[in-house]
C-alpha positions in Angstrom: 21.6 -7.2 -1.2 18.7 -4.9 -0.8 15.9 -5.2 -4.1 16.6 -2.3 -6.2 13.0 0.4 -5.9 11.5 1.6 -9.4 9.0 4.2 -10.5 6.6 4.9 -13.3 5.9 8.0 -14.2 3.1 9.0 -16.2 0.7 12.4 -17.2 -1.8 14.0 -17.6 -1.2 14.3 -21.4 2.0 14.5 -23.5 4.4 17.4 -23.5 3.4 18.4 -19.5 7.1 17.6 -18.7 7.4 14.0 -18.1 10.9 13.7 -18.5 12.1 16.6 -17.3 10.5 15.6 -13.6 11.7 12.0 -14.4 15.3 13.9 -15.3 14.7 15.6 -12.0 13.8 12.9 -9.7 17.0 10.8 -11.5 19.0 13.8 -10.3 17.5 13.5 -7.2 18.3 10.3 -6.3 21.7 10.5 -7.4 22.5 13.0 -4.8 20.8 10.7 -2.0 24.0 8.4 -3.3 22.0 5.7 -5.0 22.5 4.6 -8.1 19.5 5.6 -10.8 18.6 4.0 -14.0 16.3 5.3 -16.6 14.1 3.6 -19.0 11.5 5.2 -21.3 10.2 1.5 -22.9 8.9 2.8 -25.8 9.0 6.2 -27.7 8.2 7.6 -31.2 10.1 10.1 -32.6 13.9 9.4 -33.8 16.5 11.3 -35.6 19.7 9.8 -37.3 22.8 11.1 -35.9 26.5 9.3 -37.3 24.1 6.1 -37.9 22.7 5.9 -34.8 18.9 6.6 -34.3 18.5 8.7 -31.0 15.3 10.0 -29.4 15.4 13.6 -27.7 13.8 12.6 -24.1 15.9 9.1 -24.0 18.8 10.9 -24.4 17.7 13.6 -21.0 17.6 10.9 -19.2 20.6 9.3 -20.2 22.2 12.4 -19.4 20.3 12.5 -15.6 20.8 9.0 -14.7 24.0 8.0 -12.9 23.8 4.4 -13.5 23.3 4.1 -17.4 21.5 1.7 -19.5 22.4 -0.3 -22.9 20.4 1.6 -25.3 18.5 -1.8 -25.7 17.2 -2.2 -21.9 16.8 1.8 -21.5 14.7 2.0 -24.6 13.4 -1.2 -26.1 11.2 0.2 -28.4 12.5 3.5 -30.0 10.4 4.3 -32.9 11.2 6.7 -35.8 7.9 8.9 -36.8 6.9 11.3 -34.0 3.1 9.7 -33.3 0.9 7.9 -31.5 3.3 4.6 -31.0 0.5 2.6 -31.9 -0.3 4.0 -35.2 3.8 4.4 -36.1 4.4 0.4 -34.5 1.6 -0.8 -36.9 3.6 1.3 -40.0 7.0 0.6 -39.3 5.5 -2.9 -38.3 6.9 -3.0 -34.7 5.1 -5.4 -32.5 5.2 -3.2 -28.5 5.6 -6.4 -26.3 5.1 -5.9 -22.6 6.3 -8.8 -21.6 9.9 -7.6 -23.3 9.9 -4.4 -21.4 9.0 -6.3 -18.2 12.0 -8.6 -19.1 14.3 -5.8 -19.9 13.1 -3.3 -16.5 14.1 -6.8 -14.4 17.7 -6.6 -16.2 17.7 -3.1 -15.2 16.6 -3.6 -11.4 20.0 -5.7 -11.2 22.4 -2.4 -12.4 20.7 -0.1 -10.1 19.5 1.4 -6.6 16.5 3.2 -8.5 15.0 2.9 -11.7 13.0 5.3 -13.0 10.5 4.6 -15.6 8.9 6.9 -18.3 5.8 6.2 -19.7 4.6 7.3 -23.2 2.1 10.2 -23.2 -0.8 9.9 -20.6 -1.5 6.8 -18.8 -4.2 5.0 -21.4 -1.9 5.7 -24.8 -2.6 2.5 -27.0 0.2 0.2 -27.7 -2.0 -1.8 -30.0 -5.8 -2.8 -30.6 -6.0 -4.7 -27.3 -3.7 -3.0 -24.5 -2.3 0.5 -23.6 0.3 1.8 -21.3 -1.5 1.3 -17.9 -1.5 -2.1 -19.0 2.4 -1.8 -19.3 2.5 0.1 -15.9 0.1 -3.0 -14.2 2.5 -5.4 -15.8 5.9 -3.9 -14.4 3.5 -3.9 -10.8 5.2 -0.2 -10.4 4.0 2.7 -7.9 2.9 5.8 -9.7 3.9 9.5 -9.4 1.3 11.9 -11.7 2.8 14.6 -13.2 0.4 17.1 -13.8 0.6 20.0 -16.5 -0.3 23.1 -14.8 -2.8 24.4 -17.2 -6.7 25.0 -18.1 -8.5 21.5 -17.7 -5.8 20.2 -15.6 -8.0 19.1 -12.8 -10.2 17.2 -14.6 -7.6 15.5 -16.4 -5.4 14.7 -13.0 -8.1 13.4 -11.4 -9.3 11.3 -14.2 -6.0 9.9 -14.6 -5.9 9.5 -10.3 -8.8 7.1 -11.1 -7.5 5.2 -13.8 -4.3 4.6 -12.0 -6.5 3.2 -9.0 -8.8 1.8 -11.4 -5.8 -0.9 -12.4 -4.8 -1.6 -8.9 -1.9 0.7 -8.4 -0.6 3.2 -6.1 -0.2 6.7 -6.7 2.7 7.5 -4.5 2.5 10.7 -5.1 2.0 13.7 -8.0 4.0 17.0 -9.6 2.8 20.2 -10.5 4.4 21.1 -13.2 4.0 24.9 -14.5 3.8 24.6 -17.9 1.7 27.6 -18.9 2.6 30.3 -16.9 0.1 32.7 -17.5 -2.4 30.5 -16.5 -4.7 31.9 -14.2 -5.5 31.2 -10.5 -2.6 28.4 -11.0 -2.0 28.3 -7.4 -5.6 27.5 -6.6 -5.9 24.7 -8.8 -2.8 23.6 -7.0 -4.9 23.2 -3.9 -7.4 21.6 -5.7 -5.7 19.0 -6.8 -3.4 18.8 -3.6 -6.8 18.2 -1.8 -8.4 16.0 -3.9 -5.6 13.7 -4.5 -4.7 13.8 -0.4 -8.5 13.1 0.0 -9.3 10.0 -2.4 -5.9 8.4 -3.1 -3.2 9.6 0.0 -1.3 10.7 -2.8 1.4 14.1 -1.8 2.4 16.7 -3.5 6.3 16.1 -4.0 6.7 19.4 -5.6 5.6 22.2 -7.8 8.2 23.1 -10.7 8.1 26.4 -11.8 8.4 27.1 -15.7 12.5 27.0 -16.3 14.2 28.6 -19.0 15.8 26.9 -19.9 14.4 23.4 -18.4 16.9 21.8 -16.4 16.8 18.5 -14.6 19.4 20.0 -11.5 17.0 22.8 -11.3 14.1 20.8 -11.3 15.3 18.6 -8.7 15.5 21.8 -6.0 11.9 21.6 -6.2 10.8 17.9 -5.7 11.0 16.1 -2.1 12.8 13.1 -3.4 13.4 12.4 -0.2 9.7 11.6 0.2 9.7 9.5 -2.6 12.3 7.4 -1.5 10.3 6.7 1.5 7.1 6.4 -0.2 9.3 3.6 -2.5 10.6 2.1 0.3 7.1 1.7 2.2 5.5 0.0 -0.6 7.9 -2.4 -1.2 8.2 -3.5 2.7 
């Protein structure tokens, strides 16, 4: 039987579209004929529905993913004030073990080709006083794709994060420009810029520029990734 892949997908700061490109490259993969898991390990932010606590970007990728997850492997940590999950673990006192979500991503490896998996804000979010989410992602041992918001100070920020990733001893397989703001100016230049520092200091592609959807759609946003790419980019790094 051939090891199931996985993926971590992280930002350059929260709300730049993480799960919508994580939707996407679930999508994606589907229509390659694998099967694709989803987990997001830990969010904040939860509303009651019939008795049943749900969290908006869990359920997007329930929705994307064609091999689904027990609530409890997809999400093992799904906590209810929308805020840093640090802060809201410590008040709803939650303990954010990564050695849970590393035991619950290895239950997901055996239900799927693919599993794709969402972090929480940008890469260096605290989980508690001591560790943060690129020490979930170094745990899990997961290559990287960068999705980058597509507005002012989104260099910097991408190629901050492009070091930090390194800076744990992990690959960035590849990024995503995502348009978030479009009336940013000279967005197709800081494309390049990115495109070219990223190529330059990490081999790190550009799997795909998303333009600004309305409304935001995870089929749409799959025409404009190379998940093909990816795949092999997966495949390569865990030969």
């Amino acid at each position: 039987m051939t090891k199931a892949l996985s993926v971590f997908i992280t930002g350059t700061d929260t709300e730049i579209g993480k799960t919508l490109v994580s939707a996407a490259l679930l999508r994606g993969f589907a229509h390659l004929g694998l099967h694709a898991a989803a987990m997001k390990p830990i969010v904040a932010g939860a509303v009651e529905v019939d008795g049943v606590w749900h969290n908006e970007d869990a359920d997007v990728l329930d929705a994307a993913a064609n091999a689904p997850l027990p609530p409890e492997l997809r999400t093992p940590y799904l906590l209810k004030a929308p805020a840093a999950p640090h802060i809201v673990a410590e008040r709803e006192q939650v303990t954010l073990d990564i050695e849970h979500i590393v035991a619950c991503h290895q239950q997901a490896l055996e239900r799927a080709d693919v599993v794709v998996v969402e972090g929480v804000g940008g890469f260096r979010v605290p989980l508690d006083g001591e560790r943060d989410t690129a020490d979930l992602a170094r745990a899990l041992q997961l290559p990287v794709v960068l999705v980058v918001g597509m507005r002012l100070g989104c260099i910097n920020h991408a190629l901050l994060t492009a070091d930090a990733i390194k800076a744990r001893g992990l690959k960035l397989v590849g990024w995503v420009a995502n348009r978030v703001d479009p009336s940013m100016q000279f967005a197709d230049e800081n494309i390049a810029t990115i495109r070219a520092w990223l190529q330059r200091d990490h081999h790190a592609p550009l799997l795909g520029v998303v333009p600004r959807l309305d409304p935001p759609s995870p089929e749409a946003a799959a025409n404009h990734l190379d998940t093909d790419a990816l795949l092999a980019a997966l495949r390569a790094h865990a030969a």
